[in-house]
C-alpha positions as CSV (number, residue, x, y, z in Angstrom):
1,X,5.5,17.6,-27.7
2,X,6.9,14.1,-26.8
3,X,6.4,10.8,-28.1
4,X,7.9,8.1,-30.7
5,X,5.9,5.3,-32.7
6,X,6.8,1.9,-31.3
7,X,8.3,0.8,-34.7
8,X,11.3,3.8,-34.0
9,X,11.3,3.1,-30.2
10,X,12.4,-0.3,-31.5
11,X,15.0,0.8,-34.0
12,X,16.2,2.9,-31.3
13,X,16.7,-0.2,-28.9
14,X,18.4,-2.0,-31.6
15,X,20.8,0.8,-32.2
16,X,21.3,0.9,-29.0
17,X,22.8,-2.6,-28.7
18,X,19.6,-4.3,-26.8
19,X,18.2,-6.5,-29.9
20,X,14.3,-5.9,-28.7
21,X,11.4,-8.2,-30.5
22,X,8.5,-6.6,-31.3
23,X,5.3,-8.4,-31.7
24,X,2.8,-8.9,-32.9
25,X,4.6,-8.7,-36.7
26,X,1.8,-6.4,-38.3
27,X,1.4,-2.7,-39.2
28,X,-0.5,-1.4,-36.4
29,X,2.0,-2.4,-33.5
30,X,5.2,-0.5,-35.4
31,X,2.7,2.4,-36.0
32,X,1.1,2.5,-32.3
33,X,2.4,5.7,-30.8
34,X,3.3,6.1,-27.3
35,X,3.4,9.7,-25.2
36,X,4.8,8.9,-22.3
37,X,6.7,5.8,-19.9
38,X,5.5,5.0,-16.7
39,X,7.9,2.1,-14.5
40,X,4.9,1.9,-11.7
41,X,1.5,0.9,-12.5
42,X,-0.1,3.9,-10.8
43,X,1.4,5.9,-12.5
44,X,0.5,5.2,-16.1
45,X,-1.4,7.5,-18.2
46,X,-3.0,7.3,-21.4
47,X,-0.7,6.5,-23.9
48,X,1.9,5.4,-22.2
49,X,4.6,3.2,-22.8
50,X,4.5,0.6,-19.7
51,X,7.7,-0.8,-18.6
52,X,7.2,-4.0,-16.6
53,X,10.3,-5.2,-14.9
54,X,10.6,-8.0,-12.6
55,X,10.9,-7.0,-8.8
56,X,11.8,-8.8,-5.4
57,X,7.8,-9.4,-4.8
58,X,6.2,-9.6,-8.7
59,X,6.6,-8.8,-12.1
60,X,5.1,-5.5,-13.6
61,X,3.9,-7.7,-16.1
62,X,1.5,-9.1,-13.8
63,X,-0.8,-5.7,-13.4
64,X,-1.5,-5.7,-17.3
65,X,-5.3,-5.3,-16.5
66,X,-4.6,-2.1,-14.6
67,X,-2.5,-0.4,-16.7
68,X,-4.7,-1.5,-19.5
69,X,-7.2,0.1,-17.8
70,X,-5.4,3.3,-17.4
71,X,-4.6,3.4,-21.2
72,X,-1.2,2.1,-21.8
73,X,-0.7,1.8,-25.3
74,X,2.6,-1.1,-25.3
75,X,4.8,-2.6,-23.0
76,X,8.5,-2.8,-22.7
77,X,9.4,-6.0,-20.5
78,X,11.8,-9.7,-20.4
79,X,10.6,-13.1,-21.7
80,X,9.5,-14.1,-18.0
81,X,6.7,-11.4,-18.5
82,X,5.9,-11.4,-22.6
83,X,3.5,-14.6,-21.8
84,X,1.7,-12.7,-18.8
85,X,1.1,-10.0,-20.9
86,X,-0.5,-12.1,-23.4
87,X,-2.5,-13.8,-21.1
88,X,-4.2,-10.7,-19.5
89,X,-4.5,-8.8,-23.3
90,X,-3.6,-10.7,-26.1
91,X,-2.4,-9.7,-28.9
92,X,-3.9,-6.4,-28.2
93,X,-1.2,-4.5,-26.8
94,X,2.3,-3.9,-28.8
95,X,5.0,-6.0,-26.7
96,X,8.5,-4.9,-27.3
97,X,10.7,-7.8,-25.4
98,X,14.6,-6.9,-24.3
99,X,16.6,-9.2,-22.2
100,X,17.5,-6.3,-19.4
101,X,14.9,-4.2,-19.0
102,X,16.1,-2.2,-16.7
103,X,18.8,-0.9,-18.9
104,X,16.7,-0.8,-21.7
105,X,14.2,1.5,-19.7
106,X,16.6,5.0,-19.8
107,X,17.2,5.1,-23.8
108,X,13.4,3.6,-24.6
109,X,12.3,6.8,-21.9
110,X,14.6,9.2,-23.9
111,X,13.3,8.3,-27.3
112,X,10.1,8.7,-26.0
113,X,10.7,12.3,-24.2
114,X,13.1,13.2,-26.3
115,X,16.2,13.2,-24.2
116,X,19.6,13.7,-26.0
117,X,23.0,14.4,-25.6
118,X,22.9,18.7,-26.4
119,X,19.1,18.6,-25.3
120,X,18.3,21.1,-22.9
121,X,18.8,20.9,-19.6
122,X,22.8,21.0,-18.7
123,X,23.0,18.0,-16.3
124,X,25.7,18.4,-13.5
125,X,26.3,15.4,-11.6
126,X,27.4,14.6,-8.2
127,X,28.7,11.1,-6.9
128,X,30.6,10.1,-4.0
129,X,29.6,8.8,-0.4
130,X,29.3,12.3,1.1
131,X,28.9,15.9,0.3
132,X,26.4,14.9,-2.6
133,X,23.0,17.1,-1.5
134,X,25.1,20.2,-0.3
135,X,27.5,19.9,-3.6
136,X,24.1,20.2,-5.4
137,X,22.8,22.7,-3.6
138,X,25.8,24.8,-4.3
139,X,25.6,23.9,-8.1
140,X,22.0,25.4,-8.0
141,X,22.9,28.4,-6.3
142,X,25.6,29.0,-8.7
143,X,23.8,28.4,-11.9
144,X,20.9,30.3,-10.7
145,X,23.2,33.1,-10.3
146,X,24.6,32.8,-13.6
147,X,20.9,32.3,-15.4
148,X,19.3,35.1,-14.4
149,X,20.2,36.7,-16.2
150,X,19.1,35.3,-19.3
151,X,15.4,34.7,-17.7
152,X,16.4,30.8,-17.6
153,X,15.6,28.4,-14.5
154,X,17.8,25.8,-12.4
155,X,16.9,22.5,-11.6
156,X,17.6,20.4,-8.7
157,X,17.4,15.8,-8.6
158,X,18.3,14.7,-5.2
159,X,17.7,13.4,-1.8
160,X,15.8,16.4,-0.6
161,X,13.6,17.6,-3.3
162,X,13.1,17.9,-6.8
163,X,12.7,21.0,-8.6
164,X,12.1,22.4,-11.8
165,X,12.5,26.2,-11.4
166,X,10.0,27.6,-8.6
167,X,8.0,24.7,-8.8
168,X,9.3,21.9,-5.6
169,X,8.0,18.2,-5.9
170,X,9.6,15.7,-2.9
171,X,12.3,12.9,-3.8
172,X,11.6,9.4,-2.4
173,X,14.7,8.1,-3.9
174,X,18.1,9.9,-4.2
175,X,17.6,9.2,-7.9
176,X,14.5,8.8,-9.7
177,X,14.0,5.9,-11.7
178,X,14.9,6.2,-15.3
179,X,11.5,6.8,-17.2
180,X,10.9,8.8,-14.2
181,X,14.2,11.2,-15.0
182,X,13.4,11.4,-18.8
183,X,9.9,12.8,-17.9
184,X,11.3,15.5,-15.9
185,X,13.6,16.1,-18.5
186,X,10.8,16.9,-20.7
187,X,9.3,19.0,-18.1
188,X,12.6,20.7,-17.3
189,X,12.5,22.0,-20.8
190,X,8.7,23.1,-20.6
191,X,9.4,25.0,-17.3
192,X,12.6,26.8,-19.5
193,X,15.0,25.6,-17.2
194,X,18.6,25.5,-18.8
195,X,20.8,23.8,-16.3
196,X,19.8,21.2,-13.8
197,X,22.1,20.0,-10.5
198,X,21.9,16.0,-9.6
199,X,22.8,13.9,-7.2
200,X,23.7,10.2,-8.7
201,X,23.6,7.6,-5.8
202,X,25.1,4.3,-5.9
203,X,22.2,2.3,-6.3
204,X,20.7,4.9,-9.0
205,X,24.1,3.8,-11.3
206,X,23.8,-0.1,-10.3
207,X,20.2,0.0,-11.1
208,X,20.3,1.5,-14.4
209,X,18.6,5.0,-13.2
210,X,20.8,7.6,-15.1
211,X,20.7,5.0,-18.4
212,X,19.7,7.3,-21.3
213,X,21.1,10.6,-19.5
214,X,24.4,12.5,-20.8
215,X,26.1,14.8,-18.2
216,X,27.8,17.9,-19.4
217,X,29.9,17.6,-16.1
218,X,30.0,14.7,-13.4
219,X,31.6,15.2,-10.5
220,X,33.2,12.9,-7.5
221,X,33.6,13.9,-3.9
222,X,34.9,10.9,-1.9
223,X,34.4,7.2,-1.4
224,X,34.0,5.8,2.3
225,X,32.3,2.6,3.7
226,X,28.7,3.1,3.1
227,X,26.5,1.0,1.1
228,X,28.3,-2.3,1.5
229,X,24.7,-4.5,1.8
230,X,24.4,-3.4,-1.9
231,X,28.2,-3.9,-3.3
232,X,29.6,-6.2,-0.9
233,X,32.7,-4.9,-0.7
234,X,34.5,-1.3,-1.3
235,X,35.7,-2.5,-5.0
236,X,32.4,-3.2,-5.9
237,X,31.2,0.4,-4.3
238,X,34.2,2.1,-6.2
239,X,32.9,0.3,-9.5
240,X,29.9,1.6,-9.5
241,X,30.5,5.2,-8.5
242,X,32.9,4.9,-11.3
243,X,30.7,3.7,-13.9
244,X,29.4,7.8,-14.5
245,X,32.7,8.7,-15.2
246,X,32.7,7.4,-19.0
247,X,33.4,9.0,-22.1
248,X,30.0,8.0,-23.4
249,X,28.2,9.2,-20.5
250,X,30.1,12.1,-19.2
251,X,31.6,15.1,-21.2
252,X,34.1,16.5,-18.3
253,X,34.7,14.2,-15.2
254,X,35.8,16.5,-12.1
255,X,37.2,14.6,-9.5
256,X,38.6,15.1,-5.5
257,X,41.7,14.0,-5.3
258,X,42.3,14.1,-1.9
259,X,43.1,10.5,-0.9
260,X,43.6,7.0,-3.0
261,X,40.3,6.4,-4.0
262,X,40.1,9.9,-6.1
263,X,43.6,9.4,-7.5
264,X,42.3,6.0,-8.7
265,X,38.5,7.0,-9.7
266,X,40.9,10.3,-12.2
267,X,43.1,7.7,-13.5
268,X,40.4,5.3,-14.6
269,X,38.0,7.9,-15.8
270,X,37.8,8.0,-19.5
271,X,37.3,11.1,-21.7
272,X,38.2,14.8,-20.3
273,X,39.0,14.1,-16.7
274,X,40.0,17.0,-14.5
275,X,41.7,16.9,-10.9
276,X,40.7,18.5,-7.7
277,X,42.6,18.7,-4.4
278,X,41.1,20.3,-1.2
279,X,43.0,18.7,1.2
280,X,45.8,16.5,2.2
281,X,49.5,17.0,1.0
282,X,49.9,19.0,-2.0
283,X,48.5,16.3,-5.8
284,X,49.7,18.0,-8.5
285,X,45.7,18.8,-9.1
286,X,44.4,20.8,-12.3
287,X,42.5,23.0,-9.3
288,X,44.3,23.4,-5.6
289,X,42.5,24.8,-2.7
290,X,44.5,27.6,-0.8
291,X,44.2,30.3,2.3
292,X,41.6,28.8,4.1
293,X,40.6,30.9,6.8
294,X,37.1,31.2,9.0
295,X,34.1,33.8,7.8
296,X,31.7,34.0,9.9
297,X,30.3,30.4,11.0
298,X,32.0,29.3,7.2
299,X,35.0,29.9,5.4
300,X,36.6,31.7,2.9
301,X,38.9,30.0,0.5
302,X,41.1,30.4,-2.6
303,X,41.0,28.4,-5.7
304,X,44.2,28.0,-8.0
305,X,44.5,26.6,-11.6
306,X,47.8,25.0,-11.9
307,X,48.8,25.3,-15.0
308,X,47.4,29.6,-15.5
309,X,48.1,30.5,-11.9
310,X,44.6,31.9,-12.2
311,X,43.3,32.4,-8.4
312,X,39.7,33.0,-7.4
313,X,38.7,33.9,-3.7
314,X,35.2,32.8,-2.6
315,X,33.6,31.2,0.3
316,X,30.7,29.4,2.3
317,X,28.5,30.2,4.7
318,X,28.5,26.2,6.2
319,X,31.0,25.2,8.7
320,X,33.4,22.8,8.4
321,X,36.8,22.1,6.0
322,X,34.4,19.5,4.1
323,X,31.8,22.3,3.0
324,X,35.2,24.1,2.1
325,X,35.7,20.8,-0.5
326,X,31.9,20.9,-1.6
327,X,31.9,24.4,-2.7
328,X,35.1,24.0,-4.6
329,X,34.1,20.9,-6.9
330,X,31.0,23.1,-7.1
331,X,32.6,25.7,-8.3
332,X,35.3,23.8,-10.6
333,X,32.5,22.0,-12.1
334,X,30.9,25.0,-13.6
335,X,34.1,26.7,-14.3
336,X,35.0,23.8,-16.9
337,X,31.7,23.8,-17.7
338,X,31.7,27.5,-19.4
339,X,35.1,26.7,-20.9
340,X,33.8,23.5,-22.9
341,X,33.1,24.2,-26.5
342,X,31.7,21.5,-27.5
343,X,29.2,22.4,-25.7
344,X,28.7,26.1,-25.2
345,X,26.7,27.7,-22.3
346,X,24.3,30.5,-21.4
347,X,27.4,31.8,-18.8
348,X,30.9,32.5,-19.8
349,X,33.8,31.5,-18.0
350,X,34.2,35.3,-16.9
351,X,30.8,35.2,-15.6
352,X,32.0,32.2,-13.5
353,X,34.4,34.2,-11.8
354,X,32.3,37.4,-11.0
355,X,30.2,35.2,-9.6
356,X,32.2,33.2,-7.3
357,X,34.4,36.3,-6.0
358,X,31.1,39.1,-5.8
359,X,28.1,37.2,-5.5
360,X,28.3,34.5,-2.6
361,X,26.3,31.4,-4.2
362,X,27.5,29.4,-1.5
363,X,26.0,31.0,1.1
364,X,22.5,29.2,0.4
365,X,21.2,27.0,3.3
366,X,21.3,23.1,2.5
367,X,18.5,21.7,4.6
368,X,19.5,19.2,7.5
369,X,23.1,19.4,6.5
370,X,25.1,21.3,9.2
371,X,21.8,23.1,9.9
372,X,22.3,25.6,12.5
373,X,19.6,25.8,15.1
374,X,20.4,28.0,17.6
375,X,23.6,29.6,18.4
376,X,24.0,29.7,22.7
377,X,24.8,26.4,23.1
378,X,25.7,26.0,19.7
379,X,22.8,23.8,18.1
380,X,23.5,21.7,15.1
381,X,21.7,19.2,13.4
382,X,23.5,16.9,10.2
383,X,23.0,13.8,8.0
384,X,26.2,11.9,9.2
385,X,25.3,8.9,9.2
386,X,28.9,6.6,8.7
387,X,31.9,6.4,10.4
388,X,33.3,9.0,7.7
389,X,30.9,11.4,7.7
390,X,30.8,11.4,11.4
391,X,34.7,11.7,11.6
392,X,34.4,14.7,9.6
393,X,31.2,16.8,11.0
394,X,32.4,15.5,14.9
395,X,35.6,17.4,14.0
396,X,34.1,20.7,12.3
397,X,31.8,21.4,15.2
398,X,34.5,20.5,17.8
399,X,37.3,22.7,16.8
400,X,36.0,25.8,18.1
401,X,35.8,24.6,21.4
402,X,39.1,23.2,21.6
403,X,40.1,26.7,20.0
404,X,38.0,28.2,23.0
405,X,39.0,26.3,25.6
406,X,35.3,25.9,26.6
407,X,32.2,23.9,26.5
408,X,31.5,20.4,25.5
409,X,30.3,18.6,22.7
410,X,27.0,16.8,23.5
411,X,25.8,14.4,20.6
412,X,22.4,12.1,20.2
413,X,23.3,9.2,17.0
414,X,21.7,6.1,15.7
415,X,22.2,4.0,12.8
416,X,19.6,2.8,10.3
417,X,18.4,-0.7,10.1
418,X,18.9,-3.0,6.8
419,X,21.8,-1.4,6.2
420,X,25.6,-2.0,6.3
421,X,25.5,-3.5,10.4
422,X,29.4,-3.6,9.8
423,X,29.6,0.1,10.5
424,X,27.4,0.2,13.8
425,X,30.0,-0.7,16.3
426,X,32.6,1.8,14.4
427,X,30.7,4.6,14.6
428,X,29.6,3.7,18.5
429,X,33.3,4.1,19.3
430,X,34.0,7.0,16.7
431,X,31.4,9.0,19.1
432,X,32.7,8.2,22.2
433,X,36.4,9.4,20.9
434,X,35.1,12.9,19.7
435,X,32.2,13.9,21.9
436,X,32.1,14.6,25.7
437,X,29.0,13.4,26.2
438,X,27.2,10.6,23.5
439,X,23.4,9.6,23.8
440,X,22.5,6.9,21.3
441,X,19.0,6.6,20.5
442,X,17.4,5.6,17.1
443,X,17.4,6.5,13.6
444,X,15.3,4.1,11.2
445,X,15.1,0.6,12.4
446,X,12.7,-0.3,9.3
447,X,12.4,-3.2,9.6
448,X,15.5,-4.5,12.9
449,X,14.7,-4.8,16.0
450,X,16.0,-1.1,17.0
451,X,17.0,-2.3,21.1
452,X,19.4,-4.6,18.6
453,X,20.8,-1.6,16.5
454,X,21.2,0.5,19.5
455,X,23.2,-2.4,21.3
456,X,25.5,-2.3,18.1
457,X,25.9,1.2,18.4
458,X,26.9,1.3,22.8
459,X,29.1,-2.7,22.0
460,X,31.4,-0.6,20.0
461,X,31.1,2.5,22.5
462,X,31.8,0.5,25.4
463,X,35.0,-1.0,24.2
464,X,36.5,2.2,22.7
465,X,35.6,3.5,26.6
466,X,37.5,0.4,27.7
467,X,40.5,0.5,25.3
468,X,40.9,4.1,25.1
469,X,40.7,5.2,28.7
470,X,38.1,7.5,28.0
471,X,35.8,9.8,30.0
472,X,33.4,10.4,27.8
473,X,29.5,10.0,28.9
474,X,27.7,7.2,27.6
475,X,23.6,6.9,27.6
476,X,21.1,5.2,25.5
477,X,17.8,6.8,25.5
478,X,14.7,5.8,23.3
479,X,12.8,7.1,21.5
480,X,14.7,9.8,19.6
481,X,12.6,13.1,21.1
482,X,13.4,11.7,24.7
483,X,17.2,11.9,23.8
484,X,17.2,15.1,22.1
485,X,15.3,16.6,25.2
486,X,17.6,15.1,27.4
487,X,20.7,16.7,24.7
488,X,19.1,19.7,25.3
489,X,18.8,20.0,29.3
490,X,22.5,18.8,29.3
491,X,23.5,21.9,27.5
492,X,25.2,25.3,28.7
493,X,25.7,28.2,26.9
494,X,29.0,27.2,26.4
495,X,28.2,23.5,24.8
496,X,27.6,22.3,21.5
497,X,24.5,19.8,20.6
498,X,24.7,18.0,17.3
499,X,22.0,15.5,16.8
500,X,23.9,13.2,13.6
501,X,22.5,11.0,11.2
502,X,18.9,11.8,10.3
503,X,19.6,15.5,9.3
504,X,16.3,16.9,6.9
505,X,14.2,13.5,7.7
506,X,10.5,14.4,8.6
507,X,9.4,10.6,10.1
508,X,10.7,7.3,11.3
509,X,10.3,3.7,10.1
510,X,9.5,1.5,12.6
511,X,8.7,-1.7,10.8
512,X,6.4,0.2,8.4
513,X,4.8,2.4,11.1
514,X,5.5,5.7,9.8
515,X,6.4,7.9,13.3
516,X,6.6,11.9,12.9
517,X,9.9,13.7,14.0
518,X,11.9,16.2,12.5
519,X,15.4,16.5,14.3
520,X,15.4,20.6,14.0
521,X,12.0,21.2,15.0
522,X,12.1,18.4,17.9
523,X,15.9,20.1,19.0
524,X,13.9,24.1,19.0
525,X,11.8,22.8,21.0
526,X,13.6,21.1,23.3
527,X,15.9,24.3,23.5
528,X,12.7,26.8,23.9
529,X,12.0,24.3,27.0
530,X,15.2,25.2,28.7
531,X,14.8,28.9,27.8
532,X,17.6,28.9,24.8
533,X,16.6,31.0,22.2
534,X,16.6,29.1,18.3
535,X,17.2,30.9,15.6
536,X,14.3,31.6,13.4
537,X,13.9,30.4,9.4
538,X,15.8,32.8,7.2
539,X,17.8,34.3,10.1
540,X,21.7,34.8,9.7
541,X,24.2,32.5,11.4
């Protein structure tokens, strides 16, 4: 059962620091109940609580009649949009006014959905530029694990897909907006799931997304140039990623510190914060990663707590030293989870362990991240999509052929428009250094000219070629299937393709045209075509 009368909805503002003015002054607005929060006009239902925030086009506040229509039974909104509403209804509609709306949104959704700090489920969060969706999708295959069990569920918030146990609803955003997250809060709790894995982007923590939310753990992975159209600069990226790490939003803060900016997200991190080192020259961590050797296509690894010498072998099934780093905060995260008392688990810490050393949760495939699509040539296809990300899967799939003395690394990249254009001409020439032989094609121009993205991409190619004395091959080939069949008839046996940046991605944005492609079914094909054979869904790598 959810819902709040608006006369508690606004004490609960108040408490919560945002002085809100209800009006009318009479009776019936402070007893009108609301049963739900919708953020978008389509979306409201019956009795819900409409919050109207002002956007780059209009103000919610200017669809009263619709959501009206639909049943809304108040409004949350600014000043700019108290006199809109009046206009379109009246006085017949509640109207709570706040002067941020947006972070009024997350606590006026939790009142109304019941979200609290020990409420049900466990929220495990992920920041940090890369490794979010895999970290998740470790969390998830760890927790499920653990909660079976007691019969309980997993959830999943991130860039791929929501879920809430079986059930598998697809993301827009990498975080939902806020009413949006309190609702499936309340649903989590319905569909009896106990613990739920989240990514937390950026823009979800700028934007007020997570307000409202309390994470049992939050953890960080890294911090690279990404996202600099929306911070301006890599202190005001670091700010926000560092905004989840606070006492009154965070319980334990888990955080990778294997370069400066971890070092200096731990030591500005407020309430129980707890250090991870995966890499790099040895930190002085809480948690060390050890032994590192290959397993199959993935690795094994050992994890060491400092202080108790406790070690605990596990491994993944991805490639790469960064999956090795993924699974590790993964698996640290849960580990202080089940040794908090404050807030006690359906797992014990001993279960963690079994777990990790018997029962292989790591081993689960992460779509579209170092996706293996056929095996001779080695076919990959992954969501690097900057110049550290790129470094890092570049260097994962080229190692065994330096190891082999064999074969050559063929890759097809492009770079998404209205984005950060600094990192275009970097991640032209970061290709051109690690591959043998680089296509450049497109990713999502939205709404760029993409001839101008791709000439970003081959400026910065061209002059690493020039400066470096490299051999590398160079083409630009549009559109993206054309590359990636062209990728494909390059290959040998012997070769590795690795088509970056777009990993899971179903479509394309041109300029609002909406054009199908799916990297690993478009790569399959092109392989069938040349008479590889893929490997099919479920099959072992």
């Amino acid at each position: 059962m959810t819902g709040a009368d608006v006369g508690a909805l606004t004490e609960q503002l108040r408490a919560a620091g945002h002085s809100p003015i209800l009006t009318p002054v009479a009776g019936y607005a402070e007893r009108a109940r609301v049963t739900g929060a919708a953020m978008r006009p389509s979306d409201v239902q019956a009795g819900d609580l409409y919050v109207a925030v002002s956007g780059a086009r209009a103000h919610g506040a200017d669809f009263i009649a619709d959501v009206m229509a639909r049943g809304a039974a108040a409004v949350l909104t600014d000043a700019a949009g108290v006199p809109k509403v009046r206009e379109a209804a009246g006085y017949r509609l509640p109207v709570i006014e706040v002067a941020a709306v947006r972070d009024a949104a997350g606590p006026a959704a939790a009142a109304v959905y019941g979200t609290t700090a020990v409420s049900d489920p466990a929220l495990f969060g992920v920041t940090g530029t890369n490794g979010k969706t895999t970290t998740t999708y470790f969390l998830r295959g760890l927790l499920t694990t653990l909660l079976a069990a007691a019969k309980r569920s997993t959830g999943l918030i991130g860039t791929i897909e929501i879920a809430a146990g079986a059930e598998r609803i697809a993301s827009e955003m990498t975080t939902p907006e806020a009413v949006q997250l309190h609702a499936l809060m309340h649903r989590f709790r319905a569909q009896n799931v106990a613990a739920a894995a989240m990514e937390v982007s950026s823009h979800a923590i700028s934007y007020q997304r997570i307000s409202g939310l309390y994470f049992d753990v939050a953890g960080f992975t890294n911090l690279t140039q990404d996202h600099l159209d929306l911070h301006g600069s890599m202190e005001g990226y670091f700010a926000a990623k560092a905004e989840l790490f606070r006492r009154a939003r965070t319980r334990i803060s888990v955080i990778t510190v294997d370069d400066s900016w971890g070092h200096r997200m731990a030591a500005e991190a407020t309430g129980h914060v707890v250090t991870l080192a995966t890499a790099g020259p040895p930190a002085q961590a809480h948690w060390e990663v050890s032994d590192v050797v290959p397993e199959g296509l993935g690795s094994a690894f050992t994890l060491t707590h400092r202080e108790s010498a406790e070690r605990i072998r596990t491994s993944t099934a991805l490639p790469g030293d960064f999956n090795v780093s993924n699974a590790a905060l993964a698996a640290v995260m849960v580990l202080e989870a089940a040794s908090d008392p404050t807030r006690p688990q359906e797992f014990s810490r001993a279960d963690v362990v079994a777990a990790l050393q018997q029962d292989r949760p790591f081993h689960v495939p992460v779509p579209g991240r170092m996706e293996v699509i056929a095996t001779r040539p080695a076919a990959i296809v992954d969501f690097a999509h900057n110049p550290d990300a790129m470094i890092r899967t570049l260097d994962a799939v080229r190692r065994p052929l330096v190891e082999q003395g064999r074969g050559r690394l063929i890759l097809v990249i492009g770079a998404a428009g209205e984005r950060d254009v600094t990192k275009r001409p970097t991640m032209g020439a970061i290709a051109v250094r690690m591959a043998d032989h680089v296509i450049i094609s497109d990713d999502d121009p939205h709404g760029e000219d993409p001839a101008e993205i791709r000439a970003s991409l081959m400026a910065g190619a061209r002059d690493a070629q020039a400066t470096g004395g490299l051999s590398t091959q160079l083409q630009e080939i549009a559109p993206r299937g054309d590359a990636i069949a062209a990728a494909a008839a390059l290959a040998g046996e012997d070769d590795t393709v690795l088509l970056a940046g777009r990993g899971h991605e179903d479509h394309q944005d041109f300029a609002g045209e909406r054009v199908e492609i799916d990297d690993r079914t478009e790569l399959a094909h092109a392989l069938r075509a040349q008479g590889f054979t893929v490997l099919q869904k479920g099959d072992s790598t």
